[in-house]
N, C-alpha and C positions, 0 to 999 in steps of 0.2 A: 292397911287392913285393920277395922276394927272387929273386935267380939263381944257381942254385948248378949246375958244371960242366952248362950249357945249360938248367937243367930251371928253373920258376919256383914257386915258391911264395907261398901272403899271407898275411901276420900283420895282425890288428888287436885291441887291446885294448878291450874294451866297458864303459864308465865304471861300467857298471849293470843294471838290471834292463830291458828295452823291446826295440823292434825293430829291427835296424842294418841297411844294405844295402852292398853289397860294389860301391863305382861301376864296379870294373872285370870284374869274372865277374856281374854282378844276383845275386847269392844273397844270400838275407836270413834273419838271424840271430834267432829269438826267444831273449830271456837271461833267466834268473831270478837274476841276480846278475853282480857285477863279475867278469870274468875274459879272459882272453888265447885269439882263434882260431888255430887255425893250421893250412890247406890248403893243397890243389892238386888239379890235375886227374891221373888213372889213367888207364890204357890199360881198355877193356872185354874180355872174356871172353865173344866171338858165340856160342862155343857153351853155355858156360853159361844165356845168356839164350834160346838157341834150343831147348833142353832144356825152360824154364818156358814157353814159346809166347810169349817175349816179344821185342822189339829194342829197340836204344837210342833215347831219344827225345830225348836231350842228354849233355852232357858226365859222368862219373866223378868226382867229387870223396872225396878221403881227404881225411875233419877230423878234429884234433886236438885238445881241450878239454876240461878239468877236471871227471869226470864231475858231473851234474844240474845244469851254466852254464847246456847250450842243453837247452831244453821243444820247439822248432818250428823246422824248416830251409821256406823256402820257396824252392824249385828255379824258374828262368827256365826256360818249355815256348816254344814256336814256330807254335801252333797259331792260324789265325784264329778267330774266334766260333762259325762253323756247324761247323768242327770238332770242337768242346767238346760239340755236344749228343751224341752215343754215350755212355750211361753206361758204365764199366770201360775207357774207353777208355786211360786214362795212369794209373799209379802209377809206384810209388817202388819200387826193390829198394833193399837192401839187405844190405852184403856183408859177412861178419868171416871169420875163419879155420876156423870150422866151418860154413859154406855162407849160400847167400844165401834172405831170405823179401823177402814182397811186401808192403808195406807201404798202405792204402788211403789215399786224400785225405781229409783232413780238410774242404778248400775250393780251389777251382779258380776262380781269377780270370782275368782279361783274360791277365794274365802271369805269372801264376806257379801252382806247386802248391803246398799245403800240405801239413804231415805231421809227424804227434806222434815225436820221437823215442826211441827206446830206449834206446838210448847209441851212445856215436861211433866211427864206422870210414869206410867206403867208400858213398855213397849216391849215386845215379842215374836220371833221371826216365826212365822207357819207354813202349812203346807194346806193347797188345794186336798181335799179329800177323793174329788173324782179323780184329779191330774196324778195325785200320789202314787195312783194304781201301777203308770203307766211304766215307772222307774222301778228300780231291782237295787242293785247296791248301794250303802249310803260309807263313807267314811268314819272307820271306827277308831276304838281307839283299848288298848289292853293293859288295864291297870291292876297293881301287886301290890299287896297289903302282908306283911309277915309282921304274927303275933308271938310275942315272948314266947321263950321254951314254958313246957309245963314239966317239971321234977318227977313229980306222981308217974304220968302216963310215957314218958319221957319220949315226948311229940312236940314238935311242936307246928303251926296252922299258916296256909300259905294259901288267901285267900285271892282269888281272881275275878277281874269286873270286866264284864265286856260291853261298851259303853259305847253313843254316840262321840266322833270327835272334838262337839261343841259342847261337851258339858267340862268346867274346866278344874282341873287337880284339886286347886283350896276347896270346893265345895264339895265333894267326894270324901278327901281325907278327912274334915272334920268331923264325920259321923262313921272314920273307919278307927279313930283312937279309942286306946293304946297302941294298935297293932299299925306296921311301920311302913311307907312308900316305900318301895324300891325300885329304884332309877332304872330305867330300861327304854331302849327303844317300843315306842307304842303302836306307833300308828297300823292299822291291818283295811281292810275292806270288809263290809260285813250286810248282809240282807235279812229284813227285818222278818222276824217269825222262822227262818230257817232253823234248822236244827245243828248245831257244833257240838264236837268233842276233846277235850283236854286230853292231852300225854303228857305222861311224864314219868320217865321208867324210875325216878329215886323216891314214887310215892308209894307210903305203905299204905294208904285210903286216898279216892278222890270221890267226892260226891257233892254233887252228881256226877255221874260218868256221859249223861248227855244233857243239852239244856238249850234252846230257843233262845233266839236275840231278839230282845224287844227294843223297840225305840223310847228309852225312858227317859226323858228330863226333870224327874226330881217331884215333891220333894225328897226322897228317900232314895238311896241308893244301896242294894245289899248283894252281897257278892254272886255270882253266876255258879262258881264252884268253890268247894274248901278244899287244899290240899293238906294230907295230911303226913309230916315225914321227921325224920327223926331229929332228934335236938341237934344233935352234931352235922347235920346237913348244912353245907357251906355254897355245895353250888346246885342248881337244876336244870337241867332240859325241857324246856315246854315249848310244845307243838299245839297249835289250835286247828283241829279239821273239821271240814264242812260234811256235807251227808254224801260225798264222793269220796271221800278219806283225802280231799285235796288240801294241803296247808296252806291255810292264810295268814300264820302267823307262827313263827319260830325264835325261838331265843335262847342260848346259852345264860340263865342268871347267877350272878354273884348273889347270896344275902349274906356277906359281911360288909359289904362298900370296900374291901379293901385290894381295890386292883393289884397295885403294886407285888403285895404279898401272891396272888395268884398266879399273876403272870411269872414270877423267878423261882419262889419253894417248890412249884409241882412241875416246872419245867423239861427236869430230868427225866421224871418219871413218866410223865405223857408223852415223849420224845422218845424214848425207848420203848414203851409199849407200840403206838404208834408205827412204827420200824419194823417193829419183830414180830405183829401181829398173827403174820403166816406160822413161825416157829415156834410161838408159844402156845398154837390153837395146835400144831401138828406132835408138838414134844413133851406138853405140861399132862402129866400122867395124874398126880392126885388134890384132881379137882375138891374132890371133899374137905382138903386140909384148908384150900383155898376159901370155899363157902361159907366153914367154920367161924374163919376168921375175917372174912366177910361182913358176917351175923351179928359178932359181938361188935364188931364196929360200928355198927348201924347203919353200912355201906350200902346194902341191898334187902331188899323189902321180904317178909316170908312168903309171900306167891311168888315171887322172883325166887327165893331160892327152894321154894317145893317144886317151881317149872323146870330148875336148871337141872334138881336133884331126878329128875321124871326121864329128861335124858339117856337115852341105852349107851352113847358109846361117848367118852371125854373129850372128843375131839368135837362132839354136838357143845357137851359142857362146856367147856373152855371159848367158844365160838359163842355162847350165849350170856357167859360171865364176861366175856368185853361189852355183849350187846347192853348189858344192861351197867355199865360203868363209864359213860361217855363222857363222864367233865374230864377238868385236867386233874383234879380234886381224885377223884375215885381210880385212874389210870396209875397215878403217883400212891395211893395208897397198894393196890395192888402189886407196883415194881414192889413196893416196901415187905409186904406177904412174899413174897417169893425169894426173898434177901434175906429172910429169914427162915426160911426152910434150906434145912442140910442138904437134903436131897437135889434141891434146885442148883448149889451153887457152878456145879461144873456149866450146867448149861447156860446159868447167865455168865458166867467169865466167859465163855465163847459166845456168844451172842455178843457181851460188852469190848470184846477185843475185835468184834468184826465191825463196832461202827456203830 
């Protein structure tokens, strides 16, 4: 991968004649001999493509190679399976300096198109605009961008992109620095112009609170929602819902990277909560001392805790102070709260002597 004055480009040498795959764009190379690639991604040309009845179905790529290397480029599509059945639905343009033709699939798999090449310039996988109509879900994908703490506000920003599945990491992240990937399972199902909504009970802002999935390929990519939560937030709960409140896409996230640490230090404490759930929602009497220390931790958000303080009877409290502590992070901080109130300890040594 190169970067040259912000823009990125990839070279890779192909030892020989076979199939290569590009780990970081998916585009896979048919060679008829040893030779040198060398790409990137283009901006597209809507009205070009909106002249042929077509639109983008993925990224632009201009390749560079020694003509008759590459016989076959196979383009990453985004499409689930019942999508794929409309015939004419996806090809291939392709683009030189005397104008663009359409090129037909040779073979259309799970993930990719296929497609005999001519020779090499600018090639782009689209979509019919009639035939587009006819399909509903495309293959999405849910990507995490966490930006430094800020000291002043002491927030810090957890930014969320809800993307085709063929636009790939490297060309996202670069125009989401300083602020950090975080590793997470991605993939969701997503219909283009619908309406979704982010949860996530440990945010003390999220905005938007609702937002449209567009089919964007670039060039710019800017995040769908900003979460906003406190410095010392280590883990989150995010739920993505569609306009039925149906999840398509859930996940426990880490933002330190540090499994190991997670899964053993809060192991007690989410283990015991967990267990005791019933007894501590039916036996923990002062909720206030709890939310207190809640608050100054940065554990729970202040409409989290003006909703829990709204509450008439503790037994609501306490049943709504777990609702909204779901990692192992916040369960573990809470045994810790209650280990340290006097008043608690008879209950937890019976509770901790039953198991």
């Amino acid at each position: 991968m190169l970067t040259d004055s912000g823009k990125t480009s990839y070279r890779f040498r192909c030892p020989g004649p076979g199939v290569f795959q590009c780990a970081l764009t998916g585009l896979m190379f048919g060679m008829t001999q040893e030779a040198e690639l060398l790409y990137r991604t283009v901006q597209w040309d809507e009205s070009l493509l909106q002249s042929a009845g077509k639109t983008a179905a993925g990224l632009l790529f201009s390749i560079k190679c020694p003509e008759d290397a590459v016989c076959q480029l196979h383009l990453p599509h985004c499409e689930t399976k019942d999508a794929l059945l409309p015939d004419g639905l996806l090809s291939v343009v392709h683009i030189t300096d005397d104008g663009m033709s359409i090129l037909e699939p040779l073979e259309i798999t799970d993930t990719h198109v296929v497609v005999k090449v001519p020779h090499l310039s600018a090639f782009g996988l689209v979509w019919d605009i009639v035939k587009r109509l006819w399909t509903t879900s495309v293959c999405g994908q849910v990507l995490l961008f966490l930006g430094p703490p800020n000291p002043r506000t002491e927030r810090k920003i957890l930014n969320v992109l809800l993307l085709p599945s063929n636009i790939h990491l490297e060309e996202v992240s670069k125009q989401q620095q300083p602020y950090k990937n975080i590793k997470t399972a991605s993939k969701c199902k997503l219909i283009k112009d619908e309406s979704y909504t982010l949860v996530c009970p440990e945010a003390i802002k999220i905005q938007p609170t609702e937002e449209d999935f567009d089919l964007d390929f670039g060039p710019n990519y800017h995040p769908t929602y900003e979460i906003f939560l406190p410095t010392n937030a280590e883990e989150v709960n995010l739920t993505v819902q569609d306009q039925r409140e149906t999840e398509v896409w859930k996940r426990e996230v880490d933002l330190t990277g540090d499994y190991k640490t997670q899964s053993t230090d809060h192991e007690h404490g989410q283990h015991f909560v967990d267990r005791h759930r019933t007894a501590l929602i039916n036996r923990v009497s002062d909720t206030a001392a709890i939310l207190d220390n809640l608050m100054e931790k940065g554990l729970i958000s202040s409409e989290n805790y003006e909703a829990v303080r709204a509450k008439q009877t503790t037994h609501d409290q306490m049943r709504d102070i777990l609702k909204f502590l779901p990692t192992a992070r916040g369960k573990d901080a809470l045994y810790k709260i209650l280990k340290e109130m006097r008043n608690m300890k008879a209950l937890l040594d019976e509770l901790e002597g039953s198991g």
